[in-house]
MIKOLLUM-76543 format. One line per 2 residues: for each residue x, y, z of C-alpha. Coordinates in steps of 0.25 Angstrom, whole numbers, plus 5000, padded with zeros to 4 digits. Example, Ala and Ser with C-alpha at 12.3 -4.5 7.8 and 13.67 -1.06 7.14 Angstrom:
REM residues 2
5049 4982 5031 | 5055 4996 5029
//
This chain:
REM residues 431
5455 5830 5723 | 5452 5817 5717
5457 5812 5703 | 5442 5814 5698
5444 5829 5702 | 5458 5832 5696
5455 5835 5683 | 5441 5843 5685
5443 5857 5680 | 5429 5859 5679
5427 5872 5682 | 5412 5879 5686
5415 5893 5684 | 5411 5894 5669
5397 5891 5675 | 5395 5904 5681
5386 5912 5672 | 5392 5922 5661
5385 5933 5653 | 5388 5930 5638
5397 5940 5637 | 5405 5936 5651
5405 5922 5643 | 5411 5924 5630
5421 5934 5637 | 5426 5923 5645
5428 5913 5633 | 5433 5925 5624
5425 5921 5612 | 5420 5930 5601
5407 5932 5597 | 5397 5921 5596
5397 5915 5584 | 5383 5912 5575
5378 5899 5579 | 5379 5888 5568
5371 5876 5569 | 5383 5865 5572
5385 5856 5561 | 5383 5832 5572
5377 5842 5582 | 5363 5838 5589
5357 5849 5600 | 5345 5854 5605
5339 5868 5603 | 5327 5876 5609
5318 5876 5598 | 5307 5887 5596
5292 5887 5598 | 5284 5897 5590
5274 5905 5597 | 5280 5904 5610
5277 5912 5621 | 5288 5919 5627
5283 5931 5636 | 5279 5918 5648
5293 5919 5658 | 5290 5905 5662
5301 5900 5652 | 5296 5896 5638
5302 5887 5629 | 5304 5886 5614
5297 5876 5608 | 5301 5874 5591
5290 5878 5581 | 5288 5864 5575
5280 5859 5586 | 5266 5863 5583
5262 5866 5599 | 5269 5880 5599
5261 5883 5614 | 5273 5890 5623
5280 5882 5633 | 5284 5887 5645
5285 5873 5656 | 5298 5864 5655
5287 5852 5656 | 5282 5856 5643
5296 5854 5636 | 5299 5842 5627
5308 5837 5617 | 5308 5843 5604
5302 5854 5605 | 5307 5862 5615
5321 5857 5612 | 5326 5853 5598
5336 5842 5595 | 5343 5846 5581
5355 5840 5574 | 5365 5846 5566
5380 5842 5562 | 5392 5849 5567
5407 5848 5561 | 5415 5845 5573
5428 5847 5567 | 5424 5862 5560
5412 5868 5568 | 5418 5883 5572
5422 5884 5589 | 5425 5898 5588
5433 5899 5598 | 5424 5888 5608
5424 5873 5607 | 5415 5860 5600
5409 5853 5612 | 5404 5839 5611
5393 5837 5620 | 5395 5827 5631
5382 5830 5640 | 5370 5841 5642
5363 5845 5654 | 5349 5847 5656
5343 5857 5665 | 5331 5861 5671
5337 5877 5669 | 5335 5875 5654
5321 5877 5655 | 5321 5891 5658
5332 5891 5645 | 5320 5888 5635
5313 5901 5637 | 5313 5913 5630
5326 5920 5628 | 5320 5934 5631
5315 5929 5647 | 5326 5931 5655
5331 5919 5665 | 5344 5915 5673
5348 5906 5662 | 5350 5909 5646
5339 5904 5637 | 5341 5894 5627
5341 5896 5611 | 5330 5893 5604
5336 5886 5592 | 5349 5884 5598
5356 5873 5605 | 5352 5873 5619
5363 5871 5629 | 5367 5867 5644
5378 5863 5652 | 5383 5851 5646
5396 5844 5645 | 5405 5843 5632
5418 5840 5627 | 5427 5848 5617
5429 5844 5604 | 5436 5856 5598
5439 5869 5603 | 5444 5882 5599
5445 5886 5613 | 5459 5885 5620
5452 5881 5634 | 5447 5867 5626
5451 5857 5620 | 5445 5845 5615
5442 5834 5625 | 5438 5844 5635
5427 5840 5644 | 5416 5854 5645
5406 5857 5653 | 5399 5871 5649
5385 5874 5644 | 5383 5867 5630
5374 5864 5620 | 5365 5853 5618
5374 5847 5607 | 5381 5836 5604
5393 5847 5599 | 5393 5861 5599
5403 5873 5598 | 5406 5881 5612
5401 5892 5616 | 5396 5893 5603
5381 5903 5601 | 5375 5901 5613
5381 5908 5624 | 5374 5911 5638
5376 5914 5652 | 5376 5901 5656
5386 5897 5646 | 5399 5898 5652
5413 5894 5646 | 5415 5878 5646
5421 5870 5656 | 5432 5861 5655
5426 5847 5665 | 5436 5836 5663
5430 5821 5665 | 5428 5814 5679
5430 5800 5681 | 5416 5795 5684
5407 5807 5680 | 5400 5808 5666
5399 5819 5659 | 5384 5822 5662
5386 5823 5677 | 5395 5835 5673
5378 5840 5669 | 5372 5840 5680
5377 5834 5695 | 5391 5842 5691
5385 5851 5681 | 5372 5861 5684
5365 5853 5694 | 5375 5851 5702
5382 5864 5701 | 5367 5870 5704
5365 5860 5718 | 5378 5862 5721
5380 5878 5722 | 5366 5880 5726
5369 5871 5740 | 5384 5877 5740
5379 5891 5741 | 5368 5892 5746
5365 5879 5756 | 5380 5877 5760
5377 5884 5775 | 5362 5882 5776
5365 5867 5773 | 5372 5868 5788
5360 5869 5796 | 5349 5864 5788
5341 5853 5790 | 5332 5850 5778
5336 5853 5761 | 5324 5851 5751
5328 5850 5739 | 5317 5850 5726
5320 5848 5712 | 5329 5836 5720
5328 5825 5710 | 5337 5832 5699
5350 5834 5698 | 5351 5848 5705
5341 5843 5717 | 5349 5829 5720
5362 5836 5720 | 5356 5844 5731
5353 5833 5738 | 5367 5829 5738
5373 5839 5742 | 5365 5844 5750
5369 5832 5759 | 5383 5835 5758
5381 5848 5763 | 5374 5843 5773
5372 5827 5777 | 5361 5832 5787
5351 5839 5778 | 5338 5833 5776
5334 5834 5761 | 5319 5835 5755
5320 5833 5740 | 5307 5832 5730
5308 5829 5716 | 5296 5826 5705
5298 5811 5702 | 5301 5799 5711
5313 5795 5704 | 5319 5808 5708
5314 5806 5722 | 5323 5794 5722
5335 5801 5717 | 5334 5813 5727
5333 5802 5739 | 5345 5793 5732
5352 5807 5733 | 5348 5810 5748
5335 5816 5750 | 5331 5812 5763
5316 5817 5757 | 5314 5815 5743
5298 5817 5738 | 5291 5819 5724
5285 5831 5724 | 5275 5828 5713
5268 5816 5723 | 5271 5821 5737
5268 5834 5744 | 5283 5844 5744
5276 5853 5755 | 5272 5842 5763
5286 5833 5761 | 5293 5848 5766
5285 5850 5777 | 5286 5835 5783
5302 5836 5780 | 5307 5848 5781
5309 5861 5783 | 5317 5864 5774
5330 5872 5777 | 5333 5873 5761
5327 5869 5750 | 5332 5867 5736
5322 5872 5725 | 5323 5865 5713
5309 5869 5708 | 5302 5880 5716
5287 5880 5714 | 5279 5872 5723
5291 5865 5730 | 5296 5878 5733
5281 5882 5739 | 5283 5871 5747
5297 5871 5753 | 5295 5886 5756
5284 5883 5768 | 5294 5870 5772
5308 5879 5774 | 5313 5885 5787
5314 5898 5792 | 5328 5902 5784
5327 5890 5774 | 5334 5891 5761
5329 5888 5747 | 5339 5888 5736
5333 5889 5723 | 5337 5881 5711
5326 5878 5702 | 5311 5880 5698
5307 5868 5691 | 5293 5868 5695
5292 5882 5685 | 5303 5876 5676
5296 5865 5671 | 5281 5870 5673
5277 5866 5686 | 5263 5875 5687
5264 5879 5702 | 5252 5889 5702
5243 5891 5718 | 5236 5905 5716
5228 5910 5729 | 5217 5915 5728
5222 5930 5731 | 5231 5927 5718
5220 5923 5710 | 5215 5938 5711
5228 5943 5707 | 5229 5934 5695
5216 5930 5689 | 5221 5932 5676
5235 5926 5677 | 5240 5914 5675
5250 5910 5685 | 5261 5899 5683
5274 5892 5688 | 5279 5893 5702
5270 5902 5711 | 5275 5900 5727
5265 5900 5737 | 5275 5901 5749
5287 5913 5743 | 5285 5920 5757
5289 5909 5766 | 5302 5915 5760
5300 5926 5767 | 5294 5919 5780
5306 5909 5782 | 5317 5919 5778
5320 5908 5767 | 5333 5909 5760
5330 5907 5743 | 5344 5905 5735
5341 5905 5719 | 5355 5903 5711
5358 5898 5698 | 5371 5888 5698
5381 5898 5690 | 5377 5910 5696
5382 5919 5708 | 5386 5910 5721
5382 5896 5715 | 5391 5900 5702
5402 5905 5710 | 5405 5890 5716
5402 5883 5705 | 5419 5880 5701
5419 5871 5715 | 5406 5863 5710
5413 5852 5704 | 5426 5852 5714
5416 5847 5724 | 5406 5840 5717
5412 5831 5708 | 5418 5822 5719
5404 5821 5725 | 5400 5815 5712
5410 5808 5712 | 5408 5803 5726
5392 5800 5723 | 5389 5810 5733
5381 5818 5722 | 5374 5809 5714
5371 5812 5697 | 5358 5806 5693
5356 5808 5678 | 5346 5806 5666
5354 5806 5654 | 5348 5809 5640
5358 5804 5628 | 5360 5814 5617
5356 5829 5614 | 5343 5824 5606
5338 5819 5623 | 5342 5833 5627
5328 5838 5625 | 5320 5826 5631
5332 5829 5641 | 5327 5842 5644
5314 5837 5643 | 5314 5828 5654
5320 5838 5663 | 5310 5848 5662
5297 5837 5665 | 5305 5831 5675
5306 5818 5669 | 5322 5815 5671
5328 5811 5683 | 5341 5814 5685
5350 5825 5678 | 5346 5827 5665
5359 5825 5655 | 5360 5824 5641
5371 5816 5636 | 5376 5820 5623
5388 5811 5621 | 5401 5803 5628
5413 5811 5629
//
């Protein structure tokens, strides 16, 4: 094991998603305390819009009720800074504020995610992830260090990696406790990685690229000959790419992203067909370059149309994403036949033309999310082998960095409009 590698403790387990009470049991903490605003704490919180319209299942977000257009929004495209999101400062005594068993983290770096879209919704439709809070801080995985702790598995000094608020200091676990807030985990400092990286190409992307192929493309790797991969300009879909070639040196890969810049990155990374969908024609591209043995989704809707008519007989299609309803992509073809079914309906988001081709190729579709079942199950050995391929440059980290918690929502933003390139990091302070 190299030198790098020694002291790496990290362990993924704590990723694995707990129920609330399978969470506190584990941590053996008594019953969550009311929350009190901390006392030189900035953070951003979901803020309320009044009058908005929460029977759509589409994912609506909270708007706060100082902004005179109170109108519903329900697309990702439509979120901007300060006004779905909040910055707020208050002050916290460091030396006093009650632990209650947990520990004061200082917030070293945030990840931002395309999942937290479907968190900004109302909390009564149900979704595989929790929702957010509206007035309270909103959290992620992020990276911190201990300042104080009441907890005999800390000390201060310790490096964490766990899902955290967006503050600059706040008291762990603290109100708000989820499924996906599992106990923190112990990271110690690699010589040559920052912290950030620890966000995205070793945090959730990578841990997503990484178990999805292990799992589910490990054999079919052996004896395809064609890998499309969509979504392939962001952190998730370049990792892909990587590793994908690692797996397998002879694999062709189509990847398609919305901006040129990202078409760069995806052949920098080793797309041996990298296009823009928004200027160019996905079906065509597939058609003269394929077929497709598996694809990658990223993004369902039209893409997904379009890969379906290009795969084999026996193809797979591991599904990771759906940006194209995410963020708001209207993906609407009625026949004419489903025009007399639904003259008074208004039809939106992802409506596939070619579902049956499924059926017709005997396609093979894996959804997952990361920490659950299979994918959850090899997460402990994600950074035994990965690390030293970053390390080695063989998985590259391409990041836009926002500085400070009051960027977090321009951040989030720029994520959800497609506007950032590269993994999308807040960085909230040097260790």
């Amino acid at each position: 094991m190299s030198p790098e590698l020694e002291g790496l403790k990290f362990s993924m387990q704590g990723f694995k998603a707990y129920s609330t009470q399978a969470y506190r049991q584990a941590q053996d903490l008594p019953a969550v305390r009311e929350f009190v605003p901390h006392p030189a704490v900035v953070f951003i919180t979901i803020a309320h819009a009044e009058g908005l319209n929460t029977t759509d299942d589409s994912c609506a977000f909270h708007k706060r009720s100082a902004v005179e257009n109170n109108t519903p929004i329900v697309n990702g495209s439509h979120m901007t800074p300060d006004v779905n999101i909040k910055y707020v400062e208050q002050t916290i005594d460091l030396d006093n504020v009650p632990l209650d068993g947990g520990v004061l983290v200082k917030t070293l770096a945030m990840s931002v995610d395309p999942y937290l879209i479907y968190r900004m919704r109302d909390p009564n439709i149900p979704m595989f992830c929790p929702p957010m809070t509206v007035g309270e801080p909103a959290d992620n995985l992020g990276v911190g260090k201990i300042v104080r702790s009441d907890d005999p598995k800390f000390k201060p000094g310790d490096f964490v990696i766990g899902y955290l608020n967006f503050q600059e200091y706040s008291v762990y676990p603290g109100k708000i406790v989820h499924f996906f807030k599992t106990p923190l985990q112990k990271v110690d400092k690699i010589p040559g990685i920052p912290w950030s990286v620890f966000t995205g190409t070793l945090g959730l992307a990578g841990m997503t690229a990484w178990s999805g192929l292990k799992v589910y493309a490990t054999e079919k790797v052996k004896t395809a000959k064609t890998l499309f991969v969509s979504g392939g300009g962001g952190p998730v879909g370049t990792f892909v790419i990587e590793y994908a070639k690692i797996m397998a040196p002879h694999l062709k890969v189509i990847a398609s992203a919305g901006t040129d810049e990202k078409v760069k990155i995806m052949k920098q990374v080793g797309a041996d067909v990298a296009f823009n969908y928004k200027t160019e024609d996905t079906e065509k591209i597939l058609r003269e370059n394929g077929p497709i043995d598996i694809y990658w989704d990223n993004v369902a809707g039209p893409t997904l149309d379009a890969a379906l008519v290009n795969m084999t007989d026996y193809g797979l299609i591991i599904a990771c994403g759906s940006a194209s309803s995410a963020v708001g992509t209207s993906y609407v073809k009625v026949t004419r036949s489903l025009r007399l079914f639904a003259v008074s309906m208004t039809l939106t988001g992802p409506l596939h033309q070619h579902f049956e081709e499924i059926f017709k190729r005997s396609i093979t579709v894996n959804g997952f999310i990361v920490n659950r079942g299979p994918t959850g199950d090899i997460l402990p050995q994600f950074h035994q082998e990965v690390v030293p391929l970053v390390l080695q440059k063989k998985i590259s980290v391409f990041e836009q960095r926002y500085d400070g918690i009051k960027n977090a929502g321009q951040a989030m933003h720029d994520l959800h409009t497609g506007a950032n390139t590269g993994k999308a990091v807040v960085i909230v302070a040097d260790d």
